[in-house]
C-alpha positions in Angstrom: 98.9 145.0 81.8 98.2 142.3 85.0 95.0 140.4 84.1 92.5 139.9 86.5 90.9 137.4 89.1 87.8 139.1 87.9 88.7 139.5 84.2 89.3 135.5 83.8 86.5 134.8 86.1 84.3 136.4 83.4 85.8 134.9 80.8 85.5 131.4 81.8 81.4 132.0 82.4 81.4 133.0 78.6 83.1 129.8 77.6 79.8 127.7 77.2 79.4 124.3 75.5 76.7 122.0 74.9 78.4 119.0 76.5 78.5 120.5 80.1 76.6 122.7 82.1 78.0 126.1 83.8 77.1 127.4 87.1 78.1 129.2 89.8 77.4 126.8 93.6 79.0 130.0 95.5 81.1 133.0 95.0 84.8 131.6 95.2 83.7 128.5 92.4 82.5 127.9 88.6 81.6 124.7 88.1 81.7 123.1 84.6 79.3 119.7 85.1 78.2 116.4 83.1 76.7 113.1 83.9 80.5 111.5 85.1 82.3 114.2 86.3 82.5 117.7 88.1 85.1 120.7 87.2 85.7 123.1 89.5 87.6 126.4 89.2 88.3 127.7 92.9 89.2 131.2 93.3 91.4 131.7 96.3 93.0 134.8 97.8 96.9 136.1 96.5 95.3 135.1 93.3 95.5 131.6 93.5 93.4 129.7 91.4 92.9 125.7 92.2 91.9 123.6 88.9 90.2 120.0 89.5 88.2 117.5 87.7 86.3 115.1 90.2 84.7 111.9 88.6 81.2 111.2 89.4 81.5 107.3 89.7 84.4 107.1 92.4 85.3 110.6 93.7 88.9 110.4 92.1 90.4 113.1 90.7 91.0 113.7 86.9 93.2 116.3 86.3 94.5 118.7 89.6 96.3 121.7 89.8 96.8 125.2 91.2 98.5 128.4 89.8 99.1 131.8 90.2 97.5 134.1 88.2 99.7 136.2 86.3 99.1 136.0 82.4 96.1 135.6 80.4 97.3 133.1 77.6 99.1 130.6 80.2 95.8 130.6 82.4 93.5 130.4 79.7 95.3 127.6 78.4 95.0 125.4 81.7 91.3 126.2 81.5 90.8 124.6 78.1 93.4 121.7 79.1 91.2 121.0 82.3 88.0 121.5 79.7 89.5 119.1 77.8 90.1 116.2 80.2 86.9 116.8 80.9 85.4 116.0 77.6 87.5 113.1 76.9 86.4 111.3 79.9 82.9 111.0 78.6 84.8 107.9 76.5 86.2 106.2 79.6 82.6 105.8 81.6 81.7 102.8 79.9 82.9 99.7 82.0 86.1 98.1 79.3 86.0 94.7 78.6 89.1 92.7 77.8 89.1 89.0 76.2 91.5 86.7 75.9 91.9 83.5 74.4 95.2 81.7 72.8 94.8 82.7 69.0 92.2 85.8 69.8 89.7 84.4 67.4 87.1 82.8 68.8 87.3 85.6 71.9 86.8 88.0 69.4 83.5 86.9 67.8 82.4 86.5 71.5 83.3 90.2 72.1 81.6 91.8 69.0 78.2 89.5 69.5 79.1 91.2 73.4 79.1 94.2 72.1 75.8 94.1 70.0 73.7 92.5 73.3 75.1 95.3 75.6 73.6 98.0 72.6 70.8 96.1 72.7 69.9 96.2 76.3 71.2 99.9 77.4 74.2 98.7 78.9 77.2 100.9 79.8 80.0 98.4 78.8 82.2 97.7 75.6 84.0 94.4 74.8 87.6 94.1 72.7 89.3 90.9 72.2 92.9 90.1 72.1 95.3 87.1 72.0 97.2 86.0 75.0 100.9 86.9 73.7 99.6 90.6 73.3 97.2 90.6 76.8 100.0 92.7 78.8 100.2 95.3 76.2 96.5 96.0 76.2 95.2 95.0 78.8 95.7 98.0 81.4 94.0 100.1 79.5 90.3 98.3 80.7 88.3 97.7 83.7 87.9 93.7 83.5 89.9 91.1 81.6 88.4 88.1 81.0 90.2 84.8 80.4 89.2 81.7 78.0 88.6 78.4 79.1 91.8 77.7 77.3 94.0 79.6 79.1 92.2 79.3 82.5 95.4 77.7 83.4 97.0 81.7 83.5 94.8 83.0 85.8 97.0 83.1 88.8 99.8 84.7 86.6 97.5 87.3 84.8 96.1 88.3 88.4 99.8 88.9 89.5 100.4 91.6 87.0 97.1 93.0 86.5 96.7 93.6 90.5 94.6 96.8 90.0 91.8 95.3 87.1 89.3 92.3 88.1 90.6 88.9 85.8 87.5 86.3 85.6 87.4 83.1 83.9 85.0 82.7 81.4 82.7 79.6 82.8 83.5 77.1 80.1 79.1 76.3 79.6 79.1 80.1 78.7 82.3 79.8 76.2 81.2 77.0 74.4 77.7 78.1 73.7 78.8 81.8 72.9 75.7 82.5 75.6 75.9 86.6 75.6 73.0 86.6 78.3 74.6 84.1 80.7 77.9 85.9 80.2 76.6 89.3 81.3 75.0 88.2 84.2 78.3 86.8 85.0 79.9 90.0 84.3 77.8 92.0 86.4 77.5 89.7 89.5 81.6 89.4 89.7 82.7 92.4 88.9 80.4 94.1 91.7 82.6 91.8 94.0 85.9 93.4 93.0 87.1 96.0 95.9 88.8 98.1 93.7 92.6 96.4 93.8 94.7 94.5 96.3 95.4 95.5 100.0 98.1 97.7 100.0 101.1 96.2 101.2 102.4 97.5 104.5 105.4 99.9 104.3 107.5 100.8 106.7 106.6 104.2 108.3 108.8 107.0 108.0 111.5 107.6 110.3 112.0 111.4 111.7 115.1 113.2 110.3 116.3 115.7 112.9 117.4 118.8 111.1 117.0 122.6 111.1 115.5 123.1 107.6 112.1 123.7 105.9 112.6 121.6 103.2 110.3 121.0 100.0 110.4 118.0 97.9 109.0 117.5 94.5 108.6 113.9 92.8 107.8 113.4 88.9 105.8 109.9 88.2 104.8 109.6 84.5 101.9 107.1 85.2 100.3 105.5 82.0 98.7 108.4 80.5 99.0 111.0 83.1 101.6 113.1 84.9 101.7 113.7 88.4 104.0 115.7 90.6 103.8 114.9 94.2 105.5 117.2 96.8 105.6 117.6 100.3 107.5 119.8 102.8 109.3 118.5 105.6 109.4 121.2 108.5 112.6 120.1 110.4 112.6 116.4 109.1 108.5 116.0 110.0 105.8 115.8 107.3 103.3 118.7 106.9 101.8 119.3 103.5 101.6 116.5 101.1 99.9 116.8 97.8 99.8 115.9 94.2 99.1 117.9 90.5 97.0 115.3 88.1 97.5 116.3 84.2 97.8 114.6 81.1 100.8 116.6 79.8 104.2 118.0 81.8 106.2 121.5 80.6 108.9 123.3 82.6 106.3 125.7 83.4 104.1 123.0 85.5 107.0 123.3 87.9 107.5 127.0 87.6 103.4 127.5 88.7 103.5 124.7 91.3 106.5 126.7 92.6 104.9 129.6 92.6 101.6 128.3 94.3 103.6 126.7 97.2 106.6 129.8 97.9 103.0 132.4 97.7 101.3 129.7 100.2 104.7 128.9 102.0 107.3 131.5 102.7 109.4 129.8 105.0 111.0 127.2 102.5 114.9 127.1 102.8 115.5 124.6 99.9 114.0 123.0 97.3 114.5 119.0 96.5 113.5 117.6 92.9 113.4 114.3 92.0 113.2 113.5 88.0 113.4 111.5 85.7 116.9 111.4 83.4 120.4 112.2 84.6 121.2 115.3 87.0 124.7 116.7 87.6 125.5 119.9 89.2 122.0 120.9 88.6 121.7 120.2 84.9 119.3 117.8 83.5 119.3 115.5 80.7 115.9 113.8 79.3 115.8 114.1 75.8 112.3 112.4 75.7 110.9 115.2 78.2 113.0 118.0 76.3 115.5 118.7 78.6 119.1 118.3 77.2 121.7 119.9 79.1 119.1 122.2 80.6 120.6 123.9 83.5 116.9 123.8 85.5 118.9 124.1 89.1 120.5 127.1 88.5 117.4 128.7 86.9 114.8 127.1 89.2 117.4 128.9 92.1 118.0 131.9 90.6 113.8 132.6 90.0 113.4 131.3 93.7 116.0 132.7 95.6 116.3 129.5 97.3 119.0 126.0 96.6 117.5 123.6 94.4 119.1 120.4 94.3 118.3 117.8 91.4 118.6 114.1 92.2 117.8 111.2 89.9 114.1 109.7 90.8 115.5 106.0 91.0 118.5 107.6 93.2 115.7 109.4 95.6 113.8 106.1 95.6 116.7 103.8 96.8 117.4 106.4 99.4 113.9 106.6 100.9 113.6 103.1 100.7 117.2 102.5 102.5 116.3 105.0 105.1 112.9 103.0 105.9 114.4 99.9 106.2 117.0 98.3 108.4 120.1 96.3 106.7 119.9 98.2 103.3 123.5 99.8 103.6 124.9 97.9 100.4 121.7 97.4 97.8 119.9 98.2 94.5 116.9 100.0 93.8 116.1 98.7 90.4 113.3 100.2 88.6 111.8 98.6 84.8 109.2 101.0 83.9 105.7 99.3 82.1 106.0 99.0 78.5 109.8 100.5 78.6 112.8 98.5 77.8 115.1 100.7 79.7 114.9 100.5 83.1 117.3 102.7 85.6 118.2 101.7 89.2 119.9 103.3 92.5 122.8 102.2 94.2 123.8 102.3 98.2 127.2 100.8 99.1 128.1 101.2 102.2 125.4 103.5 103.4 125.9 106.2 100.8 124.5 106.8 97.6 127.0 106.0 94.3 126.5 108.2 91.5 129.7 107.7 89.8 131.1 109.6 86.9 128.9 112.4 85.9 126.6 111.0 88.4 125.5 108.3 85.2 125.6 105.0 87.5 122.8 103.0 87.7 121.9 104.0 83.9 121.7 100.4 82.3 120.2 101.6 78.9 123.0 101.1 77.1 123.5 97.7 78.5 119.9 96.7 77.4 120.5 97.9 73.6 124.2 96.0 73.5 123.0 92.4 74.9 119.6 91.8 75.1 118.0 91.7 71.0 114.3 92.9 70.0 114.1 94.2 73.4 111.6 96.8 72.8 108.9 94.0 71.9 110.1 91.4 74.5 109.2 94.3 77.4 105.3 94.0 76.9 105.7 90.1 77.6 106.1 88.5 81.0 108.7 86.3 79.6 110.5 88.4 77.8 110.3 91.2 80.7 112.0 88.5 83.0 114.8 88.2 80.8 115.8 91.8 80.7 115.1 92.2 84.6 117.2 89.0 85.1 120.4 90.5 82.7 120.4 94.0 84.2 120.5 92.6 88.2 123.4 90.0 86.8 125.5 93.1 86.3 124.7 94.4 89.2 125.4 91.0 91.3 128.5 90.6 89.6 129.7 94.2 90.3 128.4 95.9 92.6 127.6 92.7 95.0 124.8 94.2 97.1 123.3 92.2 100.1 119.7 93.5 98.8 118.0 93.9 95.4 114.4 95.5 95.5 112.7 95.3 92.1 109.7 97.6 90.8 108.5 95.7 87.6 104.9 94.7 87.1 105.4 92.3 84.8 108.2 90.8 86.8 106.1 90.5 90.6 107.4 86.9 91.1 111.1 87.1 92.8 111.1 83.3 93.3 110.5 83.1 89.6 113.7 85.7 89.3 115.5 84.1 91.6 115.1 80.8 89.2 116.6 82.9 86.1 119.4 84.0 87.9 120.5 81.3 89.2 121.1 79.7 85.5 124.2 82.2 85.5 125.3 82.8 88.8 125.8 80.1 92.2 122.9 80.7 94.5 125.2 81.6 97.3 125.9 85.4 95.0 122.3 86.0 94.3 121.3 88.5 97.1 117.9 88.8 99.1 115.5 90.0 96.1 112.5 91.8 97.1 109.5 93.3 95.2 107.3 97.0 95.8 104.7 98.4 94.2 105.4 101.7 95.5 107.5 104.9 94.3 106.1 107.6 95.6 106.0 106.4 99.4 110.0 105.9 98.9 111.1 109.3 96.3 109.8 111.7 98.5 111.4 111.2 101.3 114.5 110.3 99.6 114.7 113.7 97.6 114.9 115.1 101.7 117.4 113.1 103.1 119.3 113.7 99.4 118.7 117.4 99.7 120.3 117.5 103.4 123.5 115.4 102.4 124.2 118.0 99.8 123.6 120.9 101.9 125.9 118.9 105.3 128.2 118.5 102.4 128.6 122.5 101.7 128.3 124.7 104.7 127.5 127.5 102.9 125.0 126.6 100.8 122.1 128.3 102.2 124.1 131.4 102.6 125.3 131.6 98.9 122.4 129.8 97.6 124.4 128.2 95.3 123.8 124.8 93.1 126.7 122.9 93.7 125.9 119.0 94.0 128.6 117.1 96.2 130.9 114.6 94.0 
C-alpha cells in the first residue's frame, strides 16, 4: 500500500516534543524550531521531500537531505534521524574552550574555576583542559584553544594545524594570578575578532571538458563526525547542479534515495560517476569499516538505474581532478593521511594516466604503515609522529614511482619545508620532488570522478549502449 505525501505530513504534526516547537510557516513546510536551530521538512511535487536543519547562530546547515517518498518505515526513520540532530545540537551552542599547558595541571584548575565564573555570570561557554602532547587529539572538537604561557612558544605551530578554531595565548599577568575575570574579558574581546578560519586558498578553476555526456558525479567525505556526499552533474563537460547531503551516519540506501531524488529531478543522466572510499574493481567495492566487502554496488546501482555506474577510488578521483587543474602534473602523487587515521591512501599519474595496478590496489600503503612504522596508531594524533608516517609513505613513493610532484592533504603535516627536512635524512635532495600542500578534496574528487567516468566509457565504445560495468584495466 503506497504511503502518502499527506499521510506522513500528518504524522510528523503528531510527533510533538517539549524541546521544540511545531508549526506550519506555509503549506509546502513543517517546521520543528528551538533557540539554535530551525528544521524544516519541505514538501515538493513527484513526492520529493527535502530534510534540513539550519543553525540559528551562523546559518550553516546541520543535517541535509532529500528523498523520495516511497515507504513509511525508511521516511519515518530520516524524520527522527533529522529530530535527532536536532536535539543533540542543543550541547554544541555553548562556545568550547580548550587549555593547554605542558603537564595539563595547572591549565586544568584554571578551566574548572573557568567553568564555575562562566555558571556564575550566565555565560554560554565551557572550559576543558588538556596537556600539550594530547592537544591534536582534542582539540578539534572546540571553538577556541587557548595556550599557556609555557608553551607560548607553539603558537605559530598550533595555528598551522588548527586553521579553522581561534588559538590565543593566555597573557602571562592572567596565568599567573589564575584571574577568571580578566581572562573572560580576554576571551570575549578576541574571539569576536576571529573571521571564522583562514582565507581560502586560491585554486585553480576548472577547465571545460568537451564531451557529449550528461554525466553525474557523487563524492563521499567522511568529515569528523559527519557524512557528506557532494555531487554535481556535468552537462557536456560544464557544471550545472552542485550540491551536498549533511548527516551523521552513511547506509547504501543514502545513495539509493539521493539517486532517486536526482534521476526523478534529472532524466537526462547518461552515466553515473562515484567516488568512495576503499578499493573498486570492475564495480565491486571493498570497505570493511563502511560494510561493503566484495559488494558488487556498480552492477546493482546499474541495474536499479538503467544507467553505467563506474566506481573509482576517492584519492584516485582526487589526483585526477587535481592533475587536470594544474599544468606539469603528468607524473605525480596525490597522497591523502586522513585526521586521526594511521592509514592514509594516495593516487598515482605517470605519464598522464591514472595507475591502478593489480586489482586496481596501488596507491594502498596500509600495509606498508602496519609492517615499518611501530605504535602507529598513537603516533597519528601527534605532529611529530604524523611527520614520520607522512615522511615513510612518500619515501616509497620517491624511490618507486619517481614522480616530478607530490601534493600532500594532512593537517597535521601543513609544513612541506618541514617534510622536505625529513626526507631528506634518507634520500639526496636532488630525488625529493616539488612537495605541495591543499586543504581541499572536494574542489579536486568531483571533477576527477568526470574525467574518470569519460576515460572508462572512451575506453569501451559500447558502454552506453549495453550499459554495462566494465572498468578498463
Amino acid at each position: 500500500m503506497t504511503y502518502t505525501t499527506e499521510e506522513y505530513r500528518q504524522w510528523i504534526l503528531r510527533q510533538t516534543d517539549p524541546q521544540y516547537k511545531i508549526s506550519e510557516p506555509n503549506e509546502n513546510t513543517i517546521r520543528l524550531s528551538t533557540a539554535y536551530a530551525d528544521a524544516d521538512i519541505v514538501f515538493h511535487p513527484q513526492d520529493i521531500i527535502e530534510l534540513m536543519i539550519i543553525n540559528k547562530k551562523d546559518d550553516s546547515y546541520s543535517f541535509y537531505l532529500h528523498f523520495q517518498l516511497h515507504e513509511r518505515e525508511h521516511a519515518e526513520s530520516l524524520f527522527r534521524e533529522m529530530k535527532n540532530t536536532l536535539l543533540k545540537l542543543r550541547e554544541k551552542q555553548k562556545v568550547r574552550v580548550l587549555l593547554s599547558c605542558t603537564g595539563g595541571l595547572t591549565t586544568n584548575y584554571f578551566a574548572m574555576e573557568l567553568n564555575k565564573a562562566a555558571e556564575t555570570l550566565k555565560l554560554n561557554y565551557e572550559f576543558n583542559a588538556v596537556a600539550y602532547n594530547q592537544l591534536y587529539q582534542a582539540g578539534f572538537d572546540y571553538d577556541v584553544i587557548l595556550l599557556a604561557p609555557q608553551i607560548h612558544y607553539l603558537h605559530e605551530k598550533v595555528s598551522s594545524i588548527f586553521t579553522s578554531i581561534p588559538v590565543l595565548k593566555i597573557p602571562a599577568a592572567v596565568f599567573a594570578q589564575y584571574d577568571t575575570g580578566a581572562l573572560l574579558d580576554f576571551l570575549k574581546e578576541e574571539y569576536g575578532k576571529f573571521s571564522g578560519g583562514p582565507a581560502v586558498k586560491n585554486v585553480n578553476p576548472e577547465k571545460p571538458f568537451d564531451n557529449d555526456l550528461r554525466i553525474l558525479t557523487l563524492a563521499f567525505i567522511n568529515h569528523r563526525d559527519m557524512f557528506r556526499i557532494a555531487y554535481r552533474i556535468y552537462d557536456h563537460g560544464k557544471k550545472t547542479l552542485d550540491k551536498e547531503i549533511i548527516k551523521e551516519t552513511f547506509v547504501i540506501r543514502d545513495i539509493e534515495d539521493l539517486l532517486n531524488y536526482i534521476t526523478a529531478r534529472h532524466k537526462k543522466i547518461d552515466a553515473i560517476s562515484i567516488a568512495v572510499p576503499g578499493v573498486t574493481y570492475h564495480g565491486i567495492l571493498n570497505h570493511p569499516e563502511l560494510g561493503f566487502i566484495n559488494h558488487p554496488l556498480g552492477e546493482y546501482l546499474s541495474d536499479k538505474y538503467g544507467k553505467p555506474v563506474i566506481l573509482v577510488n576517492d584519492v584516485n578521483a582526487v589526483a585526477q581532478g587535481y592533475r587536470a587543474m594544474h599544468d606539469n602534473c603528468d607524473n605525480m602523487v596525490f597522497y591523502f593521511q586522513p585526521l586521526g587515521l594511521a592509514i592514509g591512501g594516495s593516487g598515482i599519474i605517470i605519464d598522464g594516466k591514472l595507475h591502478r595496478g593489480f586489482r586496481h590496489a596501488a596507491g594502498e600503503v596500509g600495509p606498508m604503515v602496519t609492517a615499518f612504522i611501530e605504535d602507529a596508531d598513537n603516533k597519528i594524533n601527534d605532529p611529530r609522529g604524523a611527520l614520520e608516517i607522512v615522511m615513510k609513505n612518500l619515501l616509497v613513493f620517491i624511490m618507486t614511482v619517481a614522480p616530478e610532484k607530490i601534493v600532500v592533504y594532512s593537517t597535521l603535516t601543513p609544513n612541506m619545508d618541514e617534510l622536505r627536512a625529513a626526507l631528506s635524512m634518507y634520500v639526496s635532495e636532488e630525488y625529493i620532488p616539488e612537495l605541495i600542500h591543499v586543504d581541499q578534496l572536494k574542489t579536486y574528487m568531483l571533477p576527477g570522478a568526470m574525467i574518470h567516468c569519460l576515460e572508462v566509457i572512451q575506453n569501451d565504445p559500447d558502454w552506453i549502449r549495453e550499459k554495462t560495468v566494465k572498468e578498463s584495466e
